[in-house]
C-alpha positions as CSV (number, residue, x, y, z in Angstrom):
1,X,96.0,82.5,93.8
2,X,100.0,83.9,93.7
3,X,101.9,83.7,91.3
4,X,105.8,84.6,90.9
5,X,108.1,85.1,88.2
6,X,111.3,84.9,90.8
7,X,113.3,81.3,91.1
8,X,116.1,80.1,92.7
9,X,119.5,79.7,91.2
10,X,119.3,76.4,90.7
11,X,116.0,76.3,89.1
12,X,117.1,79.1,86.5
13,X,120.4,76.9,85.5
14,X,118.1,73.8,84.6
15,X,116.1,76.3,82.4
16,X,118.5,78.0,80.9
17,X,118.2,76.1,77.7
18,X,114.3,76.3,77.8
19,X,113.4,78.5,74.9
20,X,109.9,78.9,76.9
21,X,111.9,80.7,79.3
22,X,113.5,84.5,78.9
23,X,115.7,85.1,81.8
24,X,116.1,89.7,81.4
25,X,118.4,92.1,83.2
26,X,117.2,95.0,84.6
27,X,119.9,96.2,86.4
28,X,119.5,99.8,87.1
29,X,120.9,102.8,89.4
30,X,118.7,106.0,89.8
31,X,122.2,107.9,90.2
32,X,123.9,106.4,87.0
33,X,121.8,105.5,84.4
34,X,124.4,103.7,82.5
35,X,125.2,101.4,85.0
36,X,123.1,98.6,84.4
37,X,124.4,98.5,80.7
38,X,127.6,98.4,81.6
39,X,127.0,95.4,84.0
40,X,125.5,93.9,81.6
41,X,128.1,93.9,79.0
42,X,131.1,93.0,81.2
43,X,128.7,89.6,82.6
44,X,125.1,88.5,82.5
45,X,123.4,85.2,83.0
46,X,124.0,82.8,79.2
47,X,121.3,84.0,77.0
48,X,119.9,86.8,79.1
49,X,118.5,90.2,77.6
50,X,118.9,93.7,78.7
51,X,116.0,96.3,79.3
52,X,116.4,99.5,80.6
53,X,114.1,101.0,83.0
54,X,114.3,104.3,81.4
55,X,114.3,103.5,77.8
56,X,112.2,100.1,77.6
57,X,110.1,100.1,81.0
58,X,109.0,103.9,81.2
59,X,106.4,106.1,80.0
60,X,107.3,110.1,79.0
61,X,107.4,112.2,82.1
62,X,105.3,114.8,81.9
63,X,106.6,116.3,85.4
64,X,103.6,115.0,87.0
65,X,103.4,111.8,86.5
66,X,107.0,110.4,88.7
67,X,110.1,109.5,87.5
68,X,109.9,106.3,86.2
69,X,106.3,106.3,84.8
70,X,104.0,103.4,83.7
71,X,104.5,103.0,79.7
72,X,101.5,103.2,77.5
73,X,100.7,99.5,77.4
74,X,100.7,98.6,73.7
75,X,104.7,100.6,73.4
76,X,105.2,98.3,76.4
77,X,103.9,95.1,74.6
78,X,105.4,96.0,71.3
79,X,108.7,96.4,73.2
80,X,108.4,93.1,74.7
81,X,107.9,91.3,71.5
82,X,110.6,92.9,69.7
83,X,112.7,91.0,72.3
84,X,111.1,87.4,71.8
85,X,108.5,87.9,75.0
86,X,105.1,87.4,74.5
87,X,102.0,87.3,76.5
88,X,101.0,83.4,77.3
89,X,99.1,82.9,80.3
90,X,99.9,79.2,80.8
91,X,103.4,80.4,81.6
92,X,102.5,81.6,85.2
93,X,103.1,79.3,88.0
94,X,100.8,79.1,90.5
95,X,102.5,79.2,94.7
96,X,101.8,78.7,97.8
């Protein structure tokens, strides 16, 4: 079974006002870190959050483990509930 966390625009706009629903930014370049910040704070989607890929997404480097390295899991999950998300299975949608 698939399942997808990615809708169309129209979808998202009925939701918008779902507290179920926790729309996140993760706007990001590799050659300026601060971009996705700054996008975020000139416009983002009514309600949406910010997490950055290097600060909220990514382990410490350790020089061989990549740049942008899996976080531990329970920083991860901590992380995620600090900004209202929390695991609940019955969220997932099943497609195809």
């Amino acid at each position: 079974m698939d399942y997808t966390t990615l809708v169309d625009g129209a979808t998202l706009q009925q939701h918008l006002d779902d507290p179920a629903w926790c729309v996140v930014d993760l706007r990001h370049q590799l050659a300026d870190t601060a971009y996705g910040e700054r996008a975020y704070a000139a416009a983002h989607i009514p309600g949406a959050i910010f997490l950055h890929l290097d600060r909220d997404l990514s382990g410490p480097m350790t020089g061989k483990n990549g740049r942008h390295p899996l976080p531990d899991p329970e920083r991860l999950k901590a992380r995620l509930g600090e900004v209202g998300i929390e695991a609940v299975e019955h969220r997932l949608t099943p497609t195809g």
